[in-house]
C-alpha positions in Angstrom: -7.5 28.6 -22.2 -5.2 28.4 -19.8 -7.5 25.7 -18.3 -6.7 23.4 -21.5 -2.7 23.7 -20.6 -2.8 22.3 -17.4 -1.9 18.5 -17.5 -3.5 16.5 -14.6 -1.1 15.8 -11.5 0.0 11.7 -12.2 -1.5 9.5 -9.6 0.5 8.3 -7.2 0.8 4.5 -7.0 -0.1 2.0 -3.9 2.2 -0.2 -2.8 1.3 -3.6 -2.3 2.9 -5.8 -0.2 1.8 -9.4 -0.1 4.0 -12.8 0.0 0.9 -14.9 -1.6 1.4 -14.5 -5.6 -2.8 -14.9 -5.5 -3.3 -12.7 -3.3 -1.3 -10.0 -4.3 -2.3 -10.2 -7.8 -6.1 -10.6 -6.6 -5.5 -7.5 -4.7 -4.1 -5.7 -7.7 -6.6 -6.7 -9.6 -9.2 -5.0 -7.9 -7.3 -1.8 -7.3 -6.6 -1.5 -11.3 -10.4 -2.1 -11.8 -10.9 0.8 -9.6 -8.5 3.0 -11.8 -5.6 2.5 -9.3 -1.7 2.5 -10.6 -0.6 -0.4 -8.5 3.0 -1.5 -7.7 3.9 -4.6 -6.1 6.7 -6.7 -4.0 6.6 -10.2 -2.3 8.3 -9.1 0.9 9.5 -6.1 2.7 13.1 -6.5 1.1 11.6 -5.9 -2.3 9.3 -3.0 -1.1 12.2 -1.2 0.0 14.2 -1.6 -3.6 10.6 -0.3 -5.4 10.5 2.4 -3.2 13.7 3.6 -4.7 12.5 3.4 -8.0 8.7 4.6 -7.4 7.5 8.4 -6.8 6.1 8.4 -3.4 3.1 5.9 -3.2 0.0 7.4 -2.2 -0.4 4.3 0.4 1.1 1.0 1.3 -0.7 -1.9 1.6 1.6 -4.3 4.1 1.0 -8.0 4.6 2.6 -8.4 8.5 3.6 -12.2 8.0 6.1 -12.8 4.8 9.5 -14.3 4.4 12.7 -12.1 3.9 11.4 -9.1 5.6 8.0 -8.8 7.4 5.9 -6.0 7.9 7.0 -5.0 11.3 10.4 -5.3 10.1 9.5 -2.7 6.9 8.0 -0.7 8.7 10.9 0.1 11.0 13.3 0.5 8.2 10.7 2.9 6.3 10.5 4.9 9.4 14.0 5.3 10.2 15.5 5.1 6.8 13.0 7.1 4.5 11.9 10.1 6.1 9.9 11.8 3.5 7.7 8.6 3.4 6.6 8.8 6.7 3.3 10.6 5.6 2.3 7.7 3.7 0.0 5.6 5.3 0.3 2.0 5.8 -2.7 -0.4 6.0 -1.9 -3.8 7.3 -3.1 -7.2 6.1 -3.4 -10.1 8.3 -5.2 -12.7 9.2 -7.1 -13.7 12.2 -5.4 -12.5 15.8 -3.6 -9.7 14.4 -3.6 -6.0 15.6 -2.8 -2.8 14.0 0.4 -1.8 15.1 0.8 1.6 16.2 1.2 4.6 13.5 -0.6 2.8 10.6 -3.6 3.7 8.9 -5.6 0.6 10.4 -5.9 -3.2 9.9 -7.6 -5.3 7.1 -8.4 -9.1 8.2 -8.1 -11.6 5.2 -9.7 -13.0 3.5 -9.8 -9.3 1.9 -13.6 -8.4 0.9 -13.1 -6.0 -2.4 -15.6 -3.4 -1.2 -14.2 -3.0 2.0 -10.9 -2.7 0.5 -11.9 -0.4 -2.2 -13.8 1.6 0.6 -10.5 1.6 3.0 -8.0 2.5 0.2 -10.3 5.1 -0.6 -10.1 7.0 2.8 -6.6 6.4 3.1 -5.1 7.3 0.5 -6.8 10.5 0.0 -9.3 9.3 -3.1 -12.4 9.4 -1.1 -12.8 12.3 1.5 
């Protein structure tokens, strides 16, 4: 009985980051399919306004090279200026010659491949154990 009262936690979103309108929405696409709440922002600027208006994502997905505000750049300001999001991981995007930069969740090279995305998402943001 008691059982049949108790409502099921809300998901927490992931945060996508991506300057490329395809990519991100490719991205999205593939995370929704996978029965992800996805938010998105073009630039590190506009991650840092949704963060305001989002619970606490469940992980960030952060492309390193975009206009405005890059990743590295984000990532500094979520550090310093958001302290209760610095449990949330962050998995970088990039293309060829980048490196994971220290205290994120790891690296994915684009072109993305969905399964390996899907796979990484999974670990990190606690979906897949």
């Amino acid at each position: 009985m008691l059982r049949d009262m108790v409502q099921p936690a809300p998901h927490k979103p992931v945060l996508v980051v991506e300057d490329d309108e395809d990519a991100r929405a490719a991205i999205a696409e593939i995370l929704e399919a996978d029965g992800y709440e996805v938010a998105v922002a073009a630039n590190g600027r506009e991650a840092l306004d949704e963060l305001q208006h989002l619970p606490p994502p469940s992980l960030i997905l952060l492309d390193l090279r975009m206009p405005v505000m890059d990743g590295p750049e984000f990532l500094r300001h979520l550090r310093a200026d958001w302290p209760r999001l610095k449990a949330v991981p962050v998995l970088l995007l990039s293309g060829v010659g980048a490196e994971a930069l220290p205290d994120t969740g790891g690296l994915l090279k684009k072109p993305i491949v969905p399964d390996e995305l899907l796979a990484t998402v999974g670990r990190l943001s606690g979906r897949i154990a």
